[in-house]
Chimera marker file (.cmm) of the C-alpha trace (Angstrom):
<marker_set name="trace">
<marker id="1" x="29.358" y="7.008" z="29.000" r="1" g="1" b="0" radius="0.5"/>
<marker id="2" x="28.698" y="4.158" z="31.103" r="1" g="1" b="0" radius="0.5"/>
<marker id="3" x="25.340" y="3.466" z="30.182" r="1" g="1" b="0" radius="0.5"/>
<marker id="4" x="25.990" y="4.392" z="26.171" r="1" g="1" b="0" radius="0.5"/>
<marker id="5" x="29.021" y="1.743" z="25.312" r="1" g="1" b="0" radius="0.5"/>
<marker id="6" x="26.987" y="-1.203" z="26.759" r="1" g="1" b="0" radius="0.5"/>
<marker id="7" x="23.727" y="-0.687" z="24.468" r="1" g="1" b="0" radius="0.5"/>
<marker id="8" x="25.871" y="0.176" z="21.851" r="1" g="1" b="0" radius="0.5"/>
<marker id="9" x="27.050" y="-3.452" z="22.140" r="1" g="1" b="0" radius="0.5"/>
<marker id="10" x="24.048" y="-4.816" z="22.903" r="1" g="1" b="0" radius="0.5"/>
<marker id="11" x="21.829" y="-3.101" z="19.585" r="1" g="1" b="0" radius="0.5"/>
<marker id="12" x="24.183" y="-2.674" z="16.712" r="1" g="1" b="0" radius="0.5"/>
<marker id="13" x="22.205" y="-3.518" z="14.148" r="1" g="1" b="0" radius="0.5"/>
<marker id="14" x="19.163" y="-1.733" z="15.181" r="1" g="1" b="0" radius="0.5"/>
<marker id="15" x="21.415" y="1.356" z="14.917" r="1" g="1" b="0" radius="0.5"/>
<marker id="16" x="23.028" y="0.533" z="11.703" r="1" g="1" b="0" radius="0.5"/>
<marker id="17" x="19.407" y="0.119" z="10.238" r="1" g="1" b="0" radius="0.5"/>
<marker id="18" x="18.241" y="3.304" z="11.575" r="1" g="1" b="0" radius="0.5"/>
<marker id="19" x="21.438" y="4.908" z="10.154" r="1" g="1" b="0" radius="0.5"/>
<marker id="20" x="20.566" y="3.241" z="6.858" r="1" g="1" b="0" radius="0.5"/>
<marker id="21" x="16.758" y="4.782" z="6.824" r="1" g="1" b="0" radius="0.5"/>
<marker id="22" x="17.480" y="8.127" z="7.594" r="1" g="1" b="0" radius="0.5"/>
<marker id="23" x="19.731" y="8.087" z="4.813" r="1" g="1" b="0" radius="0.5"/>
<marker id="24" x="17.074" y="6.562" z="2.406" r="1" g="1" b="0" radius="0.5"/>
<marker id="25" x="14.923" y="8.785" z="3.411" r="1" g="1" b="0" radius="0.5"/>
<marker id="26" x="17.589" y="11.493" z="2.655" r="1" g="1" b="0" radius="0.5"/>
<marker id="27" x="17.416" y="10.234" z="-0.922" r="1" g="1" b="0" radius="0.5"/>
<marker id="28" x="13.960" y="10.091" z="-1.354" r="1" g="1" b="0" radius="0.5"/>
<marker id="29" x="13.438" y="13.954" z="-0.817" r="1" g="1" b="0" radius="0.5"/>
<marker id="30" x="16.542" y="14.526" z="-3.471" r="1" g="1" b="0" radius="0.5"/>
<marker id="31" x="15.114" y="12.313" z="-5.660" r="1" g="1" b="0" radius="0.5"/>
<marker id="32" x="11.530" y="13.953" z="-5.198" r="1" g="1" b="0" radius="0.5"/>
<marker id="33" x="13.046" y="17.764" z="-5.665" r="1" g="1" b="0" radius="0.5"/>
<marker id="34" x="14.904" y="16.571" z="-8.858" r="1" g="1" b="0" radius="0.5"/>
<marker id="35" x="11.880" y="14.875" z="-10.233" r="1" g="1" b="0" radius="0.5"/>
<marker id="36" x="9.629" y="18.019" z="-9.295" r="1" g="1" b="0" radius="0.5"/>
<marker id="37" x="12.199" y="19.681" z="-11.044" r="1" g="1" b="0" radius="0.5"/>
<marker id="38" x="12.077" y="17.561" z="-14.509" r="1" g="1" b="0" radius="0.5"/>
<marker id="39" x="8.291" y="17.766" z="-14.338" r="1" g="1" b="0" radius="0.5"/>
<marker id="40" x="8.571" y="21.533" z="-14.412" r="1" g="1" b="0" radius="0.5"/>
<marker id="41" x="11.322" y="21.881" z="-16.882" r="1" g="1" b="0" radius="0.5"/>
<marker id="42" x="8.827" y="19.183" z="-19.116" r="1" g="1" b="0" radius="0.5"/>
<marker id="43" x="5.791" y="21.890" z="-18.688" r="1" g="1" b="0" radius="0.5"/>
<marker id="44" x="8.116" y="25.114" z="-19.277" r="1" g="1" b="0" radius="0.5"/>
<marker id="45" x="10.008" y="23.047" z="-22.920" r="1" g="1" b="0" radius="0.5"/>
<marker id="46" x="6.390" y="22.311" z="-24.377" r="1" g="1" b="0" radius="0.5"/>
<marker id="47" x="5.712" y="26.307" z="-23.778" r="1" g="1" b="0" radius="0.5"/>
<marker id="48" x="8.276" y="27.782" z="-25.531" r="1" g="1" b="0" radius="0.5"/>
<marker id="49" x="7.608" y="24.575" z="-28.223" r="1" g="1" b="0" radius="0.5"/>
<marker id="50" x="4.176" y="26.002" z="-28.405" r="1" g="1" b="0" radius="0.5"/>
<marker id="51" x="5.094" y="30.077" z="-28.402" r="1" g="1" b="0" radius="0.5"/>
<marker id="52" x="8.021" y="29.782" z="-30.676" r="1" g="1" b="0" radius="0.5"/>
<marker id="53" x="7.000" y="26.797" z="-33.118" r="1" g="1" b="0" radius="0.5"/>
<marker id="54" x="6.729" y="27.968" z="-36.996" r="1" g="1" b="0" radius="0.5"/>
<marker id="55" x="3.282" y="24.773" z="-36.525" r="1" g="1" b="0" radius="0.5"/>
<marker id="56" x="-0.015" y="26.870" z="-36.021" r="1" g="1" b="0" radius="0.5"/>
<marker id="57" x="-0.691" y="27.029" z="-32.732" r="1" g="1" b="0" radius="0.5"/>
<marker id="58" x="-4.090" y="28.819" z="-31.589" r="1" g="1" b="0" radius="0.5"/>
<marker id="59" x="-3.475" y="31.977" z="-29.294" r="1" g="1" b="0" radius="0.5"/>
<marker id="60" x="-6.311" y="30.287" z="-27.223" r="1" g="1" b="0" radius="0.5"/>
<marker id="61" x="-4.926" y="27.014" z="-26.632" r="1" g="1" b="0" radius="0.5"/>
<marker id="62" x="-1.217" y="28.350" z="-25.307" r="1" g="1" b="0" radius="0.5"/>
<marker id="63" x="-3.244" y="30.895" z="-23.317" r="1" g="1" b="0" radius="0.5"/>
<marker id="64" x="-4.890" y="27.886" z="-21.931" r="1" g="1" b="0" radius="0.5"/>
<marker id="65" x="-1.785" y="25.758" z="-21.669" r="1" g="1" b="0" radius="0.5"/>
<marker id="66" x="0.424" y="28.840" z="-20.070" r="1" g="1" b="0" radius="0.5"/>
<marker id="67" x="-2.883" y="29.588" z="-17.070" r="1" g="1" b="0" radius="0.5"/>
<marker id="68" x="-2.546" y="25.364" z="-16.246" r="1" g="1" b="0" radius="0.5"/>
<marker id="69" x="0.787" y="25.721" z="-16.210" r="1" g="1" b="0" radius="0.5"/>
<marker id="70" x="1.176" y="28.288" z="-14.130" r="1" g="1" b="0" radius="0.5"/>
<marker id="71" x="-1.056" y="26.653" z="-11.547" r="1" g="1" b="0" radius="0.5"/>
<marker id="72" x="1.234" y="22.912" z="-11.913" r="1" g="1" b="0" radius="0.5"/>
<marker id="73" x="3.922" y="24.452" z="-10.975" r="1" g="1" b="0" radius="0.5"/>
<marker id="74" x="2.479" y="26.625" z="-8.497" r="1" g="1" b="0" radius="0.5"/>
<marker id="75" x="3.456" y="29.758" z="-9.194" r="1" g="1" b="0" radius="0.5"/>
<marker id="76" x="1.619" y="33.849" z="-10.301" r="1" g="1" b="0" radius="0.5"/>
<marker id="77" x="0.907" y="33.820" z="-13.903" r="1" g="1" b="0" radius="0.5"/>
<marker id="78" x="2.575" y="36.847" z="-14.458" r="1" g="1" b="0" radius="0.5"/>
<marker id="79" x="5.863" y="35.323" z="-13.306" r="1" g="1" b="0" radius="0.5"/>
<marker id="80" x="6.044" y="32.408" z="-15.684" r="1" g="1" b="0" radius="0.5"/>
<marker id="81" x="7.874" y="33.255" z="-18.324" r="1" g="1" b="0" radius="0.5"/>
<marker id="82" x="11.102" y="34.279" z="-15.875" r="1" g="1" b="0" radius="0.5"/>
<marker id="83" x="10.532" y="30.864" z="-14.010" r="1" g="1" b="0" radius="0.5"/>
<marker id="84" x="10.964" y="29.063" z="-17.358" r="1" g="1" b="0" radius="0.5"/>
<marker id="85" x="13.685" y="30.942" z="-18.649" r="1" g="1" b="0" radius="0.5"/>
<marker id="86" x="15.722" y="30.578" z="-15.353" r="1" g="1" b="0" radius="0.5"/>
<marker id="87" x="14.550" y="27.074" z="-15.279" r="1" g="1" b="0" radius="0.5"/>
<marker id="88" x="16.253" y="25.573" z="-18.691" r="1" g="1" b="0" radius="0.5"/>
<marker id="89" x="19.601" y="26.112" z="-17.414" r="1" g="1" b="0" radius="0.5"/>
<marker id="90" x="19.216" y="23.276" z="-14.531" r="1" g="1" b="0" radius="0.5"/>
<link id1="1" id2="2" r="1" g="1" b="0" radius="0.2"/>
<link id1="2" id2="3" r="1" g="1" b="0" radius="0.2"/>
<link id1="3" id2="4" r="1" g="1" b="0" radius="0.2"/>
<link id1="4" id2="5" r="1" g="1" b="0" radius="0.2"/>
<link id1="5" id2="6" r="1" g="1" b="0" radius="0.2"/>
<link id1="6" id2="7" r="1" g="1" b="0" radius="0.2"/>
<link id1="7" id2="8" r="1" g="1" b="0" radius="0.2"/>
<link id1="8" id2="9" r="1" g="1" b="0" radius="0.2"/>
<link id1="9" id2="10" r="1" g="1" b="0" radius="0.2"/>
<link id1="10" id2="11" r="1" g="1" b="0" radius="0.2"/>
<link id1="11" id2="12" r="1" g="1" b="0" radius="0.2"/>
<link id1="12" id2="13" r="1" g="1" b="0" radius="0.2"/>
<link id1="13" id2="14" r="1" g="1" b="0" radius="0.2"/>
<link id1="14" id2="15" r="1" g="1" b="0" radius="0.2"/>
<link id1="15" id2="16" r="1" g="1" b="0" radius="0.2"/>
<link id1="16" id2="17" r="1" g="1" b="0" radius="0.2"/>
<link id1="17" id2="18" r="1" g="1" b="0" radius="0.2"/>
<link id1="18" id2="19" r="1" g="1" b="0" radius="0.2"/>
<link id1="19" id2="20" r="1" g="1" b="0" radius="0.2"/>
<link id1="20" id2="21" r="1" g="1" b="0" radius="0.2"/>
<link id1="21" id2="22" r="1" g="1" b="0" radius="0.2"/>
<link id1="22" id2="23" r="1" g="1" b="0" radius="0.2"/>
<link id1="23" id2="24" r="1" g="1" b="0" radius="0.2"/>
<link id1="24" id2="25" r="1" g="1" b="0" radius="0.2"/>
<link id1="25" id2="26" r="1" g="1" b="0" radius="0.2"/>
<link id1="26" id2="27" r="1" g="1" b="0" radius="0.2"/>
<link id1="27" id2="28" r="1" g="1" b="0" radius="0.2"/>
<link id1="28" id2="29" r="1" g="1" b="0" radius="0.2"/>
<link id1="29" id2="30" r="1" g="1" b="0" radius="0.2"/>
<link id1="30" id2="31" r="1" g="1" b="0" radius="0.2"/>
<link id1="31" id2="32" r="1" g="1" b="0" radius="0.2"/>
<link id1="32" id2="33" r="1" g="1" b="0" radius="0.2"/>
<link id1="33" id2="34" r="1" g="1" b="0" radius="0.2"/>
<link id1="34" id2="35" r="1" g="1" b="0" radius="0.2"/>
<link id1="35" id2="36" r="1" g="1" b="0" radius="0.2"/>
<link id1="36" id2="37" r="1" g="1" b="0" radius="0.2"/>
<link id1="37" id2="38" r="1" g="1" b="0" radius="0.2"/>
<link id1="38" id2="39" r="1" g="1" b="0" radius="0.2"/>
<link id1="39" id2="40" r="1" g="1" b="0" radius="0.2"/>
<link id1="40" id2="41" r="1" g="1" b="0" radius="0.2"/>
<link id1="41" id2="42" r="1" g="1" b="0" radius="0.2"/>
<link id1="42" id2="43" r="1" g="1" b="0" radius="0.2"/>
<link id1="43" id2="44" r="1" g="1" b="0" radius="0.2"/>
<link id1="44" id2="45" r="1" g="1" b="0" radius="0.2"/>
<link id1="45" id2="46" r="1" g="1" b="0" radius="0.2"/>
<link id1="46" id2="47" r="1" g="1" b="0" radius="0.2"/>
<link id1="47" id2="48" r="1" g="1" b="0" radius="0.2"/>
<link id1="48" id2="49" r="1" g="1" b="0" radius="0.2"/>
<link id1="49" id2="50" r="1" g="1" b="0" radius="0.2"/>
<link id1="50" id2="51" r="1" g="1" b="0" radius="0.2"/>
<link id1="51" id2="52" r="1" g="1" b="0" radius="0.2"/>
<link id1="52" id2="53" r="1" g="1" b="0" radius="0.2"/>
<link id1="53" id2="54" r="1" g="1" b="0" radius="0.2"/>
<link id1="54" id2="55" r="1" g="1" b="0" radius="0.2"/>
<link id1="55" id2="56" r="1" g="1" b="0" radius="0.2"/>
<link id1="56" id2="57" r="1" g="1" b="0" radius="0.2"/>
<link id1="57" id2="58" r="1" g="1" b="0" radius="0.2"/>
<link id1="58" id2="59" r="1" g="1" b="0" radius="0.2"/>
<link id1="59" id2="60" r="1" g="1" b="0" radius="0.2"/>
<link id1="60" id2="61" r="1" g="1" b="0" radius="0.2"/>
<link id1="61" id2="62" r="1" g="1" b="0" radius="0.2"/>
<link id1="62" id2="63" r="1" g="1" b="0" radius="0.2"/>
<link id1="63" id2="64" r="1" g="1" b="0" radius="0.2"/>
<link id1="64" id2="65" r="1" g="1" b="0" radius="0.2"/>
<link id1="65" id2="66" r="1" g="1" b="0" radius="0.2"/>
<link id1="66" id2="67" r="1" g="1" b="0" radius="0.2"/>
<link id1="67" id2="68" r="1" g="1" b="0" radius="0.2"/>
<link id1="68" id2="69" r="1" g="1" b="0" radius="0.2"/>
<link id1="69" id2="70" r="1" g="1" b="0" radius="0.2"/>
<link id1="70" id2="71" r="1" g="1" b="0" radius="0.2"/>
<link id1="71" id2="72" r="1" g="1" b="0" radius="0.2"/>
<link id1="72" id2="73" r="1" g="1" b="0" radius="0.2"/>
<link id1="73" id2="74" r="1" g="1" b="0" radius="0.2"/>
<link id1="74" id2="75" r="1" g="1" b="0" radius="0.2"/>
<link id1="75" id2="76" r="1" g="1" b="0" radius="0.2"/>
<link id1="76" id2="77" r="1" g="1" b="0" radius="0.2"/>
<link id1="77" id2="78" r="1" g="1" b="0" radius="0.2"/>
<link id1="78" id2="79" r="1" g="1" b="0" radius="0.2"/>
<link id1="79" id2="80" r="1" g="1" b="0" radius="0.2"/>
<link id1="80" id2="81" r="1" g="1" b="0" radius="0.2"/>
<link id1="81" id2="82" r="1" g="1" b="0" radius="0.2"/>
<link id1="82" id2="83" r="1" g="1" b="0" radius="0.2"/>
<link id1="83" id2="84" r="1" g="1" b="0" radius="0.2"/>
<link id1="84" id2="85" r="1" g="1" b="0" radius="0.2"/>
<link id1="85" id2="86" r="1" g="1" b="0" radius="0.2"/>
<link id1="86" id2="87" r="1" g="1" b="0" radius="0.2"/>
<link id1="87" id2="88" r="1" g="1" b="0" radius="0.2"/>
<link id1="88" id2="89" r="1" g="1" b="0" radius="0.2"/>
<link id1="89" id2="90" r="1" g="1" b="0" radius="0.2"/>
</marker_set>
């Protein structure tokens, strides 16, 4: 305890700014994991816009669009379609 109080006293402001990084840093994964999130909510909305639209819509092209999809978000291709509809209600 000795030894603690005195560079306490001696380096406060090097220890509020390391306080204050870790905390930004903090933020910067949220803000990464919510913006991951939005990206993949983006992908899964233009899906269903493509599946369930009354516009023509070429099998081919959502087959296309669902396989690149799959593989941004980084998930099986067979799971997709639960992802996305446990996904909109985030």
């Amino acid at each position: 305890m000795d030894k603690i109080l005195p560079f306490l006293k001696k380096y406060p402001m090097s220890i509020l700014l390391a306080i204050i990084t870790l905390n930004l840093f903090s933020i910067a994964v949220t803000l990464k994991n919510n913006g991951r999130l939005e990206v993949n909510k983006n992908l899964c909305g233009k899906w269903y816009a493509m599946v369930y639209t009354k516009l023509f819509v070429p099998q081919s092209e959502i087959d296309t669009f669902y396989l690149s999809m799959a593989k941004k978000i980084g998930i099986h291709q067979n799971v997709v379609v639960e992802y996305c509809s446990r996904i909109k209600s985030y």
